[in-house]
N, C-alpha and C positions, 0 to 999 in steps of 0.2 A: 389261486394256486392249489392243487390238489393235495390231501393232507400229507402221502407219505415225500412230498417233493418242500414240504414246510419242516418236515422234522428232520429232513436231511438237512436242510437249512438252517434250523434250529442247532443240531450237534454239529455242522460244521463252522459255526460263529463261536458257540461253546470249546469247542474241543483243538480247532487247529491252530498250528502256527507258534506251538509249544516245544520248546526241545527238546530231543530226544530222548537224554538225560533227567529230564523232569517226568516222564513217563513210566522211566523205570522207579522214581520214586515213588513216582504214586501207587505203582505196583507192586512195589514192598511194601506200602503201607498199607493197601486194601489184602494182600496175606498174613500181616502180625494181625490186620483186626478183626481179619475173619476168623483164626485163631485165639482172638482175645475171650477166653473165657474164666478166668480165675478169678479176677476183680469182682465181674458182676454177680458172682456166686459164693464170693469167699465168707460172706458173711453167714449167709444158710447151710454153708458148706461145717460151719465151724457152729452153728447152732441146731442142728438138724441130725446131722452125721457123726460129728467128734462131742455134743452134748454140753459147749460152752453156752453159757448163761450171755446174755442180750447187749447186760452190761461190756464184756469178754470182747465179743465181737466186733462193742463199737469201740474199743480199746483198742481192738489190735488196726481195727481201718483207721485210728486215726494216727496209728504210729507210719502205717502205710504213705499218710497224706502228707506225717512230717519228713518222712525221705522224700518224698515229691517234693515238697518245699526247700528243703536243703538244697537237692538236685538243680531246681531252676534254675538258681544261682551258680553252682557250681560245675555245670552242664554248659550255663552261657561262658562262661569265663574258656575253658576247657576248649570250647568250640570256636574262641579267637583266636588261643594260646597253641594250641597243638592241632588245630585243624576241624572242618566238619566232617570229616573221611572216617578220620579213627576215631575220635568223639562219637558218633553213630554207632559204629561197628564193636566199639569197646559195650557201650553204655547194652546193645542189643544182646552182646554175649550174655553180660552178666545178668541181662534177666531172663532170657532162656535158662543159665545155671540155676540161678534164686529161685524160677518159679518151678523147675521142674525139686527140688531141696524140697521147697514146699511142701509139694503132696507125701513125702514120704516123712515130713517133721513130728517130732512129739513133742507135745506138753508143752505149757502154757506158755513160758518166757523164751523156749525155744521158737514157738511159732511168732511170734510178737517182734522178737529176732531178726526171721526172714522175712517177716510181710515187710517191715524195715527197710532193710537190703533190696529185698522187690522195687519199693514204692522211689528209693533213691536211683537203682539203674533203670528201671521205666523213665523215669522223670527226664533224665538226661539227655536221654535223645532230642526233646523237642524243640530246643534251642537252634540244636545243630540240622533239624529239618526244615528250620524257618530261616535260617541260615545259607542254607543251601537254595532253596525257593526262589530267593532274594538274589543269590548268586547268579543262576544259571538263563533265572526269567527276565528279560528286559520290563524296564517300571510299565508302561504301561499294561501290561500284561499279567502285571503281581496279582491285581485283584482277584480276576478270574483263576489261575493257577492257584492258589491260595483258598477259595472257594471249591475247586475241583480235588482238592487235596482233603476239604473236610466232606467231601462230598462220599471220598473214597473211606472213612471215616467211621464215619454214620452207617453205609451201606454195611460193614465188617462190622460194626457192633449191633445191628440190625437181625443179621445173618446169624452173628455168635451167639446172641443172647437166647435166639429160639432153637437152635439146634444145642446149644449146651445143656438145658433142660431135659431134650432127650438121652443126652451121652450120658446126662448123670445117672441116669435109670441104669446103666450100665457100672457103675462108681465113681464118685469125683477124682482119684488118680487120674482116670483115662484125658479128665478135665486139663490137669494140671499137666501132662504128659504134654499133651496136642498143643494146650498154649507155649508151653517150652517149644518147642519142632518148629511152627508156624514163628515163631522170633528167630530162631535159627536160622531159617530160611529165609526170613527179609536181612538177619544181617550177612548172610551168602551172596544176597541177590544184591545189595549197597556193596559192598566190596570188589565183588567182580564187574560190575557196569556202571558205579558212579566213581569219576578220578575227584581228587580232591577241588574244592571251588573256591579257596580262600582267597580274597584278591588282595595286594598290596593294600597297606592300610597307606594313606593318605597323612599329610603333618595337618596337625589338630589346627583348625580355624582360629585365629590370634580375635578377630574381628567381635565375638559373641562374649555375651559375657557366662561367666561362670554359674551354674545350680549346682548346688549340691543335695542330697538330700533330705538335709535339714530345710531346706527353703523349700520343701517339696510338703513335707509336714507342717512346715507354719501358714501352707497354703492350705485357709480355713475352707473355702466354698470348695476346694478337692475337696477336703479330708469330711467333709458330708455326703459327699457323691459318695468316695468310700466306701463311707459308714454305711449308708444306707443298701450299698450293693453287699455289703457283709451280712447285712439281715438276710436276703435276698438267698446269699450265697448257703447261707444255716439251714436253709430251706431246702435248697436243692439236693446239698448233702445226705439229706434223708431218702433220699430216692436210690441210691448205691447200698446202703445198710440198713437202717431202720424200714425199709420197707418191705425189705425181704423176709426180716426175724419175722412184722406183724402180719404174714401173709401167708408163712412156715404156721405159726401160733393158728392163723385161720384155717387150716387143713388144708393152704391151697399148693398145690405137688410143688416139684422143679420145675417141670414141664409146663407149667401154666405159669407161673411164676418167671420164665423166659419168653415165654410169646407174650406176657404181658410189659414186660422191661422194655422188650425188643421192639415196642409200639412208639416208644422214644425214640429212636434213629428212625424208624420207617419215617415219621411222620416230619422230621427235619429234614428226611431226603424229597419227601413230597412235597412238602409247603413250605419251606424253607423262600425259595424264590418267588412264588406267587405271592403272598404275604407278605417281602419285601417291598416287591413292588406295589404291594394294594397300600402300603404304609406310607408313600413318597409323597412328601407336601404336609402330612397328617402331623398334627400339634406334638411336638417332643414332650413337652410336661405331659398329657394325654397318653401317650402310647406307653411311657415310660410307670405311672397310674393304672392304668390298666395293664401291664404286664406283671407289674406286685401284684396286683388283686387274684391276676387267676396263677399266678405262680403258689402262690402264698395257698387261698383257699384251693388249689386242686388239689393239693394234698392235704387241706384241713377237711376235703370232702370224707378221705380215705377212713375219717373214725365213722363214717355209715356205711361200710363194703362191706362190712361184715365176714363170710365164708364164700361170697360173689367173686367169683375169677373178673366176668364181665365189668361188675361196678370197679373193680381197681382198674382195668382196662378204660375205661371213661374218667377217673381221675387224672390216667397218663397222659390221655391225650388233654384233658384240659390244661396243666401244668406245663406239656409239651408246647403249647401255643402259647403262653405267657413266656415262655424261655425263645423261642424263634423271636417275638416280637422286642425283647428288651435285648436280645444280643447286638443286633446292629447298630439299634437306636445308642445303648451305652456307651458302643468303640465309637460310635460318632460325637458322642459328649466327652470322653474321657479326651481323646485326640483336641478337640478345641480348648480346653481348659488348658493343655501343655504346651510350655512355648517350645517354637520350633528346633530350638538345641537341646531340649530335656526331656523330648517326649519319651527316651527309655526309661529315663528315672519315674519320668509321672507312671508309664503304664508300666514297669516294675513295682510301684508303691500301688497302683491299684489290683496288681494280681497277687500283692499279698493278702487283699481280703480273701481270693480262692483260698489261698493258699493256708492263714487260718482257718477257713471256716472248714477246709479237709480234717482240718487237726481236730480242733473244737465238735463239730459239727456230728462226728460219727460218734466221738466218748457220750454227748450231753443225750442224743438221741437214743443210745441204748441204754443210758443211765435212766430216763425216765420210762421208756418201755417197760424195764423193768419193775420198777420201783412204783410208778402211778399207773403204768397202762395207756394203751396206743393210744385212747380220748387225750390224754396229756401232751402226748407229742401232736398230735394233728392239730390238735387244738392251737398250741404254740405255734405251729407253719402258718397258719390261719392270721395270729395276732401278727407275725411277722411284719408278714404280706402287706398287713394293713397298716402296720406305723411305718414301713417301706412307704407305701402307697403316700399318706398323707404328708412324710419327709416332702416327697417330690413332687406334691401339689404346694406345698408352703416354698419351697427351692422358686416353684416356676412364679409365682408371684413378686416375687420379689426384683426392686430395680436392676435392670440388665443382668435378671437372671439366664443361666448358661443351658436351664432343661427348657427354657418357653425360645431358644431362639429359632430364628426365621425360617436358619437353612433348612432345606429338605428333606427328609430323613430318607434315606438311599442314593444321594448324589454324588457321583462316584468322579474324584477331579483328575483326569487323565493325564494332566501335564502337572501333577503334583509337584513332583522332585524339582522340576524346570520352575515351578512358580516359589518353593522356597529359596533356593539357588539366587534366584533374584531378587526375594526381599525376606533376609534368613529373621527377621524380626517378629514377620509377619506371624497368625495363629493358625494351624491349620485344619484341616479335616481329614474325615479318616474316607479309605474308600471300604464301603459295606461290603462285605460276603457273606455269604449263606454258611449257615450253621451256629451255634449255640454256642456259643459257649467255646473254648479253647480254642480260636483262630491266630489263636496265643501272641500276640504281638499281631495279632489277627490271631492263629490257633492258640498260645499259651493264658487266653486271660480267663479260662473257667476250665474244668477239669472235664477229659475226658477218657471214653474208657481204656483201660490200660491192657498190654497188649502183651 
């Protein structure tokens, strides 16, 4: 078959047979992320340009990460209670208001303030976009729609991160400006083309028994997986804050400092799928071993980059390919460990690691920048990594451990819903999509960037 009659083949297996509705989502979503530029800059923004100390920065990003966290919670509730119409459109106002606040705020506990408010109406949406996914996409088709959604994602934080670089040469206002307008105009464009998708809720099943989530926490082999995805999670955190201050400190501009960021989405939109599939069959405890290893060290590389735009560019991509490789693998362990009636509560309890390590993760890393010097921090992502790493080779050892088992890591169960349905007891699996990180119940389980 001649190549351009394989690629028409290729995006129309990919792309059709979606509705129409889901289109214009995804459409608003690749415009908030092509405008998302304030997150990935807010840290250099506030250390470079306003003259805050390192410490400051990672103060104010993680008050950022605690309104994301609040939000999750209070975003999903919001999104059964009053709808995913206005939930979206509400949550999209208020951060187009907050972020465009932003750029004109002063002083210290002011801004600390609004990144706050930022980081809670950002958050809120995502519930209500997975929500609506779910809605409008028939199951077999979630996977992909849900994939093609982080796909649009990546593309918009790709784009933003390297052309923010250059607007800042122009002032970060312009920054903050644009990413307000561009949320504006996805919640113009959700309001006018998506109707509300809430469907009757259904009488709760008498049949299953009750979790709650204290039975969620006394579940020991979870709350390892957790923990270890917490280390993990400490790690990555440093890539949105701490890596900007020690890259500002190395003389390296805006403008390189975004096409180097921006090497993170290119490279989940390129290899995301192929490294999927090269992963399928390959030992879980293994994949899951060597995604710590080069998550952890790609950023413990970054205490050799020196004043090197390029050496931090080769750190991204190495750390980039430990985060493709443990995103799938994990939503496919976290899904089998949760029984079939509690898998919100389990992958709730596991996206609190994000959701700390947002908080934690940006304070502790500008604290030691500071205070010891970027060998300190890199150093740490490095140890991380590795007692990650070794958690999840001692996990897979272990009798009818849950990282060594059988299934295939990318095997995607097309009549999912129809097989719990009929044996609601049963454990199940997750189906894999492309992307890293935040495919959060698929998109909401690791953070991404904010819009």
């Amino acid at each position: 078959m001649p190549v351009p009659a394989r690629i028409r083949r290729a995006a129309t297996e990919t792309m059709g047979g979606l509705p129409r509705q889901f289109w214009w989502l995804w459409t608003a979503t690749l415009v908030n992320r092509l405008g998302g530029f304030v997150v990935t800059f807010l840290a250099l923004y506030l250390t470079t340009d306003r003259g805050y100390s390192a410490s400051y920065a990672g103060l104010v990003a993680s008050l950022f990460g605690l309104g994301s966290a609040v939000a999750a919670v209070g975003g999903g509730v919001l999104t059964d209670r009053i709808g995913r119409r206005p939930t979206l459109v509400a949550a999209q106002l208020g951060t187009a208001l907050f972020t465009a606040v932003l750029g004109f705020t002063d002083g210290p506990v002011a801004i600390a303030a609004v990144a706050f408010l930022v980081g809670l109406c950002n958050n809120a949406s995502r519930p209500a976009v997975s929500a609506i996914i779910a809605d409008i996409v028939p199951a077999a088709d979630r996977v992909r729609a849900f994939a093609l959604n982080y796909w649009a994602i990546n593309i918009g934080f790709g784009v933003s991160a390297a052309a923010a670089g250059l607007i800042a040469t122009h002032g970060y206002l312009v920054l903050f400006l644009l990413d307000a307008l561009s949320t504006l105009l996805c919640a113009v464009l959700i309001f006018v083309k998506i109707p509300e998708t809430r469907p009757d809720v259904p009488a709760a099943r008498r049949d299953e028994p009750t979790v709650g989530l204290g039975s969620v926490f006394r579940d020991g082999r979870f709350m390892v997986v957790v923990a270890l995805n917490l280390l993990l999670a400490l790690v990555v955190q440093q890539g949105s804050t701490t890596l900007a201050v020690d890259m500002g400190r190395a003389g390296i501009s805006a403008t390189q400092y975004g096409l180097v960021i921006g090497l993170n989405g290119l490279l989940i939109v390129l290899l995301q799928i192929p490294l999927t599939r090269a992963m399928e069959g390959r030992s879980r405890t293994a994949l899951l071993v060597a995604s710590a290893l080069l998550t952890g060290w790609g950023f413990g590389l970054t205490a050799l980059a020196g004043s090197s735009a390029l050496f931090y560019a080769g750190t991204v991509a190495v750390w980039t390919i430990g985060e493709i490789m443990n995103a799938p693998t994990m939503m496919a362990l976290v899904a089998e460990l949760s029984p079939t009636h509690a898998r919100g509560r389990y992958q709730g309890v596991h996206s609190l690691s994000w959701s700390l390590a947002s908080f934690v993760g940006p304070a502790a890393g500008g604290l030691l920048l500071q205070h010891v010097g970027g060998g300190a921090v890199w150093g740490a992502c490095a140890v991380c990594g590795t007692l990650a790493a070794l958690g999840y080779a001692v996990l897979g050892r272990q009798p009818g451990a849950p990282t060594a088992a059988a299934e295939p890591v990318g095997a995607v169960p097309v009549a999912a819903e129809a097989a719990e349905t009929a044996a609601p007891e049963a454990v199940g699996t997750v189906a894999v999509q492309p992307g890293a990180a935040d495919t959060r119940a698929a998109t909401e389980t690791a953070p991404m960037p904010a819009g």
